[in-house]
N, C-alpha and C positions, 0 to 999 in steps of 0.2 A: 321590366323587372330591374332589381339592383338596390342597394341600400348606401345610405350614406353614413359615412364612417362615422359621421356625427349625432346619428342619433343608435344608441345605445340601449332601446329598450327592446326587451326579446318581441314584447306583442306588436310593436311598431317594427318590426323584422317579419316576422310574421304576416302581418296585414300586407303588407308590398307582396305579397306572392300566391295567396290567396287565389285570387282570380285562375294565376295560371295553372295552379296547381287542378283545380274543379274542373279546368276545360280541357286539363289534358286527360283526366277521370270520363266525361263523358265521352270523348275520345273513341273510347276503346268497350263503349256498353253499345252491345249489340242490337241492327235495328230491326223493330216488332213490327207487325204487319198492327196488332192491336196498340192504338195508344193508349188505351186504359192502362195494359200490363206496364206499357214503358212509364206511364205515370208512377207504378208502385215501386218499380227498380229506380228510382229516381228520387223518389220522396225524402231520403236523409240526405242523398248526395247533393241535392241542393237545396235542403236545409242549411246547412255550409257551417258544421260546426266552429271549433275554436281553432283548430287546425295547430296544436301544439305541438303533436306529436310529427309530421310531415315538415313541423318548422326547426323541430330539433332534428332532423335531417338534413335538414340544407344549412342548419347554420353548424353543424359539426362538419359536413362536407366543405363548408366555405371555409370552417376555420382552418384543416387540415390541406387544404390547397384545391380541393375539385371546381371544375369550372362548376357553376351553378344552372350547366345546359344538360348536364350527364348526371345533376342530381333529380332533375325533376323528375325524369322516371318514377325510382326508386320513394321521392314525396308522394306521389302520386299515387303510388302501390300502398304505402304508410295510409294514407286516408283513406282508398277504395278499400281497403282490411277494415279501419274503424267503421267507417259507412255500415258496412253490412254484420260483421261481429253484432254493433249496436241494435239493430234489426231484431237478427235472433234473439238477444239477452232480452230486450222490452218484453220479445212474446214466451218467452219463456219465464222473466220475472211477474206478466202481468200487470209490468209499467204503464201511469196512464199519459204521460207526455215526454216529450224529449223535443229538444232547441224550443224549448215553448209552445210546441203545438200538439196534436193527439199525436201517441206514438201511430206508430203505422199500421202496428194488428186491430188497434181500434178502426180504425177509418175503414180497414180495408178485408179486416179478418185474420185470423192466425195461419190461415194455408197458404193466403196470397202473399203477406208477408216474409215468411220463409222463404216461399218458392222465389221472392225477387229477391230477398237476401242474397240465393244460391247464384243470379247471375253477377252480382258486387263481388261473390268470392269468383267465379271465371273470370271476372275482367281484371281481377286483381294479379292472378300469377300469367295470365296473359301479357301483362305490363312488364312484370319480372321477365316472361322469355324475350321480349322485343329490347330490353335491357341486357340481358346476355349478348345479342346479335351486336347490338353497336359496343359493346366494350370487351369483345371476344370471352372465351369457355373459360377462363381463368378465373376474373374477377367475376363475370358472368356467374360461376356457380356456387364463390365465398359470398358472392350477393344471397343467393338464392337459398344456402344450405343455412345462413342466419334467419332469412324470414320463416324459413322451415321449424326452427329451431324453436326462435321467437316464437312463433303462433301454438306450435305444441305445447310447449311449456302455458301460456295462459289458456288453451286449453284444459289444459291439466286441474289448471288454478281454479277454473269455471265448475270443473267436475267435482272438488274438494268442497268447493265453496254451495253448489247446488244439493249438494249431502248433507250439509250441514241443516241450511233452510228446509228442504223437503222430508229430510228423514230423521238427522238428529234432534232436529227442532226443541234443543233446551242448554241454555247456555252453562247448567251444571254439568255437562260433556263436551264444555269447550275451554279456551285458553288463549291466552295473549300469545301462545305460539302459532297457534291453526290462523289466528288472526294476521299475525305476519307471513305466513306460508302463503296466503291468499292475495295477501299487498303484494308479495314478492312477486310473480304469476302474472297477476291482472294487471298490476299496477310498477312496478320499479322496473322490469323489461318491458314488459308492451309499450308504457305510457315515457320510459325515459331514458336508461340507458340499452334498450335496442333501436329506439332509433338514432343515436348520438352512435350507435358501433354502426350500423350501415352507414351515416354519411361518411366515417372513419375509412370502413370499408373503399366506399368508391373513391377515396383520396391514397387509396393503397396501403393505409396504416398497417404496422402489424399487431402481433395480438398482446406485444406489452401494453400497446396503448388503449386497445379492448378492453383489455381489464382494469387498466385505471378508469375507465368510463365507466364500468360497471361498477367496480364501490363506489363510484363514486353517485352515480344513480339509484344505487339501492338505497342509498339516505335518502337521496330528494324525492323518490317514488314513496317510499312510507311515510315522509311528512305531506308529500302530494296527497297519498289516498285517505291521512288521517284529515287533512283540509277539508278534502271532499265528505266524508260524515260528518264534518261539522257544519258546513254549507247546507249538508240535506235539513240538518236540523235549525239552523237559523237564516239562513240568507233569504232576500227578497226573492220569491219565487220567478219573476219578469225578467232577473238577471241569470237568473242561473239556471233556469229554462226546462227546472224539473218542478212538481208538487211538493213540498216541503213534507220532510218523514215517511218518505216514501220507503227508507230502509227500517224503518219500526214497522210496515204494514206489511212489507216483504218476508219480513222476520231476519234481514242478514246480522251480519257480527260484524258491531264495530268498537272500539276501544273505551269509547264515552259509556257504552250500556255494560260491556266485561265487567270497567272497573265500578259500577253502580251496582251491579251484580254482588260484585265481591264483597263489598259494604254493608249488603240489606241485610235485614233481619230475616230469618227462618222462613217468614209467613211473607214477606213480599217479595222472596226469592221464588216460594213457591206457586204465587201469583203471576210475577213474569214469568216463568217458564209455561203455567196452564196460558198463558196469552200468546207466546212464543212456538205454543205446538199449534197453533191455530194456523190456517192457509190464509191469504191475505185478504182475500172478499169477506171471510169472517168475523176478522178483528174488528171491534165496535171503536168510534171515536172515544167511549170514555177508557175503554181500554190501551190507547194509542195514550191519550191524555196520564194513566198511571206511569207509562212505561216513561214518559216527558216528566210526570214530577221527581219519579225516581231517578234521572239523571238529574234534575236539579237540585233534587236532595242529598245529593251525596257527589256532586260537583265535578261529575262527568265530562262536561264541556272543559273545564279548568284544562282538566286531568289530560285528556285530547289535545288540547294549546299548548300546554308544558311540554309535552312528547313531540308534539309535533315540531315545536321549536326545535329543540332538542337537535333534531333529526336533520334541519334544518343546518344547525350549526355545524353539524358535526361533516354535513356534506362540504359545507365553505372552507373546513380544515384540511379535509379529503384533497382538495380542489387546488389548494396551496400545497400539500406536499406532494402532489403528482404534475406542479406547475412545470418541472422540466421539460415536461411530454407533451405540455401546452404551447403550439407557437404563438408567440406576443404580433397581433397584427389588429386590424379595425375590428375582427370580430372577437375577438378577447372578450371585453368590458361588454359584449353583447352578452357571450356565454355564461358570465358572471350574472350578469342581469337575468337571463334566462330561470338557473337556478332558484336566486329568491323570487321569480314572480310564478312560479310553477306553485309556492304554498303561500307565498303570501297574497293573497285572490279575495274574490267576491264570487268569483261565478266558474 
């Protein structure tokens, strides 16, 4: 492991740790007398996502002073959470792929799925207490009461968000706020400034510095989750390793369809929503296809890039007036880097 001060890009910070991070994950999954089952507890973990989140752990640990021995743990806990989170969410959204391949309740069934989720979440706080043991009950349990913290809150965000798709099911009872209550949740803690406060954490920080990671994440989380809807909607499917529109079939809320909403007329408002009460095996392609012209009728996609920018920028000004709190070292110009490549993406 190790990076060289000279390359500066967060996915090439990232990619160098990768390996070790999966093998410290399988590590700690328990061994099954049936290999089939260990096959299904195993299916995302090495699929071996993008590993963003685990890498904004170690490189906020590195930035703050942690050796990068006392961080993998805590990376490690970071991705064995994503691993299986993702599991559930597929069978619970009825996703039909993820990293490119059948989600996992396809291949395998929606019981068996779950049931190997549940061992991703024991091996996960498993990893946290053997992480308490080598950095004693102190740090041990400001580690532990953040990922607490952390995973309730997008819990939370899952709950609001699954209300919405299964029961409100009509964007005239929704809002550009439930829209961000939801990024907030899923997406700006899970996906960015919680893991930048735990590697913070294992470096000892205190919590003035917690908080500047956290506004400062909550910009780059909502221009991150606003990327991510626009991905589902146009990127190459091979890269990005989902079905494209797959959140128009799900029925979720995203900022591109809100502000199309807001736009239509009477009669096509009333159309998306008879489309949007609908469960996702029932929505017909020409109906997926209305819901696609009506964001490009009224310039949805723009609308989404603008915001997302936005959000964008306003994180790089965040970023500079809390630079006192930032040590100037090699991984500086990473964590900059990290920033813009968290929204400005392909996949």
């Amino acid at each position: 492991m190790g990076i060289s001060a000279n390359a500066h890009s967060f996915n090439y910070f990232v990619a160098a740790y990768k390996e070790a991070i999966h093998s410290k994950i399988v590590s700690y999954l328990p061994s099954f007398e049936n290999e089939s089952f260990t096959k299904v507890v195993r299916e995302y973990i090495d699929r071996m996502g993008q590993y963003r989140r685990p890498g904004l752990v170690l490189l906020s640990g590195r930035l703050f002073g942690a050796d990068e021995k006392e961080l993998l743990l805590p990376a490690a806990a970071q991705q064995a959470s994503e691993d299986w989170i993702l599991m559930q969410d597929d069978a619970f959204d009825g996703s039909e792929y993820r990293r490119g391949k059948p989600a996992a309740h396809r291949l395998y069934g929606w019981p068996n799925a779950i049931n190997a989720s549940d061992v991703g979440h024991m091996a996960m706080w498993r990893i946290l207490k053997d992480y308490s043991l080598q950095v004693g009950p102190k740090k041990g349990n400001r580690m532990f009461e953040k990922f607490y913290d952390m995973l309730s809150y997008t819990a939370e965000g899952q709950y609001i968000e699954n209300n919405f798709i299964h029961f409100t099911k009509s964007l005239k009872n929704a809002s550009e706020v439930l829209y961000f209550r939801i990024a907030d949740s899923k997406t700006c803690y899970y996906t960015v400034y919680g893991p930048m406060q735990i590697g913070a954490i294992a470096a000892d920080q205190h919590d003035s510095v917690l908080n500047a990671l956290k506004e400062i994440g909550q910009s780059v989380g909502i221009a991150f989750q606003i990327v991510d809807d626009i991905l589902d909607m146009s990127s190459d499917e091979s890269k990005f390793g989902k079905k494209n529109f797959g959140d128009l079939y799900e029925g979720k809320l995203t900022l591109m369809m809100l502000n199309s909403y807001k736009c239509a007329t009477p009669l096509e408002k009333e159309k998306i929503d008879k489309i949007y009460s609908k469960e996702r095996q029932s929505k017909t392609p020409d109906e997926i296809d209305f819901l696609k012209e009506m964001i490009e009728k009224y310039k949805g996609l723009e609308y989404a890039r603008r915001t997302a920018q936005a959000y964008g920028e306003r994180a790089k000004v965040l970023l500079n007036e809390h630079m006192h709190l930032i040590p100037q070292n090699e991984f500086t110009p990473i964590i900059m880097s990290a920033i813009e490549e968290l929204y400005v993406r392909k996949k």
